[in-house]
C-alpha positions in Angstrom: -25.0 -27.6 -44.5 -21.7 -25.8 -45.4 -21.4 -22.6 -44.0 -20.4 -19.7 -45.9 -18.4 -16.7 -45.1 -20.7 -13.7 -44.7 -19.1 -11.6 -47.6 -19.3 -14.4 -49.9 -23.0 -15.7 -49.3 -24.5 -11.9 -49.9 -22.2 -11.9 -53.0 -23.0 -14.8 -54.7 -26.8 -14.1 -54.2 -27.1 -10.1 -54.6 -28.5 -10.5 -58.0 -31.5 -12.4 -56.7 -31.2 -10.2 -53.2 -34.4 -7.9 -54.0 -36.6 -10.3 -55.5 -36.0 -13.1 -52.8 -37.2 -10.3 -49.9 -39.8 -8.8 -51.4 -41.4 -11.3 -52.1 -41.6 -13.2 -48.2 -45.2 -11.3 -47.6 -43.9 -10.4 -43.4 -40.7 -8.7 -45.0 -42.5 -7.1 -47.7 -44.9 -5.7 -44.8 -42.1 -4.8 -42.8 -40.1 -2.1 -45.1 -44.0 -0.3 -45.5 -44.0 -0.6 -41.9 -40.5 1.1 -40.8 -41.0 4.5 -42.8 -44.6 5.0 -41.1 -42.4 4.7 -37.4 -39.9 6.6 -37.9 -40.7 10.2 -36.3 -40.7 13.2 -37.8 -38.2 16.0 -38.5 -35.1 13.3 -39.1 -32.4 14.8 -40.7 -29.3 12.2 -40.5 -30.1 8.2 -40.4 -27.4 5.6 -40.0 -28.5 2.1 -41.7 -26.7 -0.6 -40.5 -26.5 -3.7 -43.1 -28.2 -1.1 -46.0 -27.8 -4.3 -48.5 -29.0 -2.7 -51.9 -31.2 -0.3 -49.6 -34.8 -1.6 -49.7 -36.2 0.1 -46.9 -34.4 3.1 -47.9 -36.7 3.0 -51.2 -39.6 3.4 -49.0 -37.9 6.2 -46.1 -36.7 8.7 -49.3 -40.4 8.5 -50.7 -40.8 10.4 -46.9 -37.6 11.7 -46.2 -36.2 12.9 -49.9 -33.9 15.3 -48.5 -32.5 12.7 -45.7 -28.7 12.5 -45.1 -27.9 8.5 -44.4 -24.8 6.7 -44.0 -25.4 2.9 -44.7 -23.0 0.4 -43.3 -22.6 -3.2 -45.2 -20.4 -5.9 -45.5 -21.0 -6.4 -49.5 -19.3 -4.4 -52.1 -21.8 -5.6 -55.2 -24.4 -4.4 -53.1 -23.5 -0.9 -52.2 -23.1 -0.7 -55.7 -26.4 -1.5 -56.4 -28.0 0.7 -54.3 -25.6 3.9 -55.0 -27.3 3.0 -58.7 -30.4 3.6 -57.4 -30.5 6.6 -55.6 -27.5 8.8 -56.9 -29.3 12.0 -56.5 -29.5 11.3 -52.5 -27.2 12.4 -49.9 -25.1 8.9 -49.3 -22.3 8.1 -47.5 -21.8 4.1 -48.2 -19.4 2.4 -46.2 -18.0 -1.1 -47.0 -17.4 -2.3 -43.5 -18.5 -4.8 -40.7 -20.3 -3.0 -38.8 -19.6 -4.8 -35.9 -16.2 -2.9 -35.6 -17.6 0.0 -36.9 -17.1 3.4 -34.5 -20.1 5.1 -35.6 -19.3 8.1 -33.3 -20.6 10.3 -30.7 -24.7 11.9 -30.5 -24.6 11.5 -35.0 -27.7 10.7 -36.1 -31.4 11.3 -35.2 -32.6 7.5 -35.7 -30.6 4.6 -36.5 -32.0 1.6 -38.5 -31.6 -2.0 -38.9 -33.9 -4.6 -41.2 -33.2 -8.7 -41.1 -29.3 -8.2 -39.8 -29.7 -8.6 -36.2 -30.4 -12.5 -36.5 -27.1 -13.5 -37.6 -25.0 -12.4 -34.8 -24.4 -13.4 -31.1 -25.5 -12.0 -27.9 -22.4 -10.3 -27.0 -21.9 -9.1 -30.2 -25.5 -7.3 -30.7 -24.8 -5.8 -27.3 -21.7 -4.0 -28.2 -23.5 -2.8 -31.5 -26.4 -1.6 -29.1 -24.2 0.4 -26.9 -22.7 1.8 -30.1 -26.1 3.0 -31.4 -27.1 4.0 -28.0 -23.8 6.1 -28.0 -24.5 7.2 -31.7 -28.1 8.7 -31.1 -28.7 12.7 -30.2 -30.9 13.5 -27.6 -34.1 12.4 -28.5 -33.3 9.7 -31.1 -34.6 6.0 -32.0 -33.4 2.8 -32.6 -35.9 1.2 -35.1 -35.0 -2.7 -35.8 -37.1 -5.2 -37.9 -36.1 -8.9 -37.9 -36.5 -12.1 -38.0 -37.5 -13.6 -34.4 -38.6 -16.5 -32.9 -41.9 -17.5 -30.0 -39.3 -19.1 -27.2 -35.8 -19.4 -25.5 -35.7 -23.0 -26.7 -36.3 -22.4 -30.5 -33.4 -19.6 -30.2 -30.8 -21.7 -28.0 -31.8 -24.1 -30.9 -30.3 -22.5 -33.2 -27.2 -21.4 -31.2 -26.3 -24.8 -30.9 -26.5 -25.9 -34.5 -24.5 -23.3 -35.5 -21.8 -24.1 -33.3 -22.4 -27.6 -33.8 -21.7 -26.7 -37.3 -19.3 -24.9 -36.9 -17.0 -27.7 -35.2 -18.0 -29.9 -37.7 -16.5 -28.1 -40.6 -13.6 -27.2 -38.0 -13.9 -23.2 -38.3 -12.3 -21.8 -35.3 -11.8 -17.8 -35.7 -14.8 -16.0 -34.0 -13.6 -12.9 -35.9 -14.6 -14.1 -39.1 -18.7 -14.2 -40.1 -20.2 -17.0 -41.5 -24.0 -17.1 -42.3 -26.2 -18.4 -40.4 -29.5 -17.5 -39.0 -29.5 -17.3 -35.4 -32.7 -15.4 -34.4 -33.7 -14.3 -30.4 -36.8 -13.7 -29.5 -38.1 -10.3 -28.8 -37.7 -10.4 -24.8 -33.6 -11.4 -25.7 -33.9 -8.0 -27.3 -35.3 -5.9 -25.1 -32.8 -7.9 -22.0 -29.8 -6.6 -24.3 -31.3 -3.0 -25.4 -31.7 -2.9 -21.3 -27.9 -3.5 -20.9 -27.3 -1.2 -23.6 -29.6 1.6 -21.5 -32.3 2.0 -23.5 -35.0 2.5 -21.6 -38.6 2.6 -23.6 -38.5 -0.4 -25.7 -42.4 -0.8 -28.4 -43.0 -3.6 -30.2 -45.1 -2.1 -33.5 -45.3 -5.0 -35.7 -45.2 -8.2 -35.9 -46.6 -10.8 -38.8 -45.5 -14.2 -38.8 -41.6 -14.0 -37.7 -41.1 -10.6 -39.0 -41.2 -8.5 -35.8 -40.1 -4.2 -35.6 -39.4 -2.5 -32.5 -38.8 1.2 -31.3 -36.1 1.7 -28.7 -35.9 5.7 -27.6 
């Protein structure tokens, strides 16, 4: 398996993007899912890998007059979902948001759909302490991604990708290159802990597809 850079894999495959999802039954599930959790009243939402915004098709059917600033890594994709919903209030950002500063008490809920599972440990830690530091008083964290039953399947994966990784002699660990690397939903809560958030719901889950609420 060659590994590709992050930017470059979304790229290549943003044509096919919404089809691909949408048509894995748990994902499909999922996007229906995340609008029905997200509390009432929202006003600003911050959507971390927005992609070409396929659960924001389902929160503006909710939320039409929601202000949300999606972060992603892919230009042809921000494109695509500016396309779709010019009339909404959008601020797209072209970033990683793993060095992102989203800033101080911003947004009433934060979201995140099938992007967690490609990073490490320590780096979905520092982008929980960034959300936790993002929230107002009162606000969620709402994440739906692919996870996995045990600690062996996801050191598993861990080690493959760094096995990879040697392999194909890639040595910058600022650089992202995709590959799945999925926790399992105890991992998640251990690093929302660290992050201090405190109430931590699991509200779906179908097949690997699992959501969560962190307040």
């Amino acid at each position: 398996m060659k590994l590709e850079r992050m930017d470059d894999f979304f790229t290549l495959r943003v044509d096919e993007y919404e089809h691909h999802m949408l048509t894995i039954e748990d994902v499909a599930a999922g996007y229906i899912k995340m609008v029905q959790i997200l509390p009432d009243g929202i006003n600003k939402l911050l959507d971390l890998g927005c992609g070409t915004g396929l659960e924001l098709d389902e929160i503006f059917k909710r939320f039409p007059n929601l202000s949300v600033t999606g972060i992603d890594l892919t230009p042809k994709m921000l494109e695509q979902l500016e396309r779709k919903h010019r009339s909404r209030k959008l601020n797209l950002i072209c970033d990683n948001y793993l060095n992102t500063d989203f800033g101080c008490k911003q947004f009433d809920a934060v979201i995140s759909f099938e992007t967690m599972h490609h990073f490490s440990h320590l780096q979905k830690l520092q982008v929980y302490k960034n959300i936790h530091k993002a929230l107002c008083e009162g606000g969620v964290y709402v994440e739906c991604d692919y996870m996995v039953e045990t600690k062996e399947q996801e050191n598993f994966f861990f080690a493959e990708l760094e096995k990879l990784k040697n392999e194909q002699q890639i040595l910058s660990e600022s650089e992202l290159y995709h590959y799945d690397t999925p926790t399992t939903f105890e991992t998640q809560c251990e690093l929302l802990n660290k992050a201090e958030f405190t109430n931590i719901q699991q509200v779906f889950k179908q097949g690997c597809t699992v959501m969560f609420i962190a307040r």
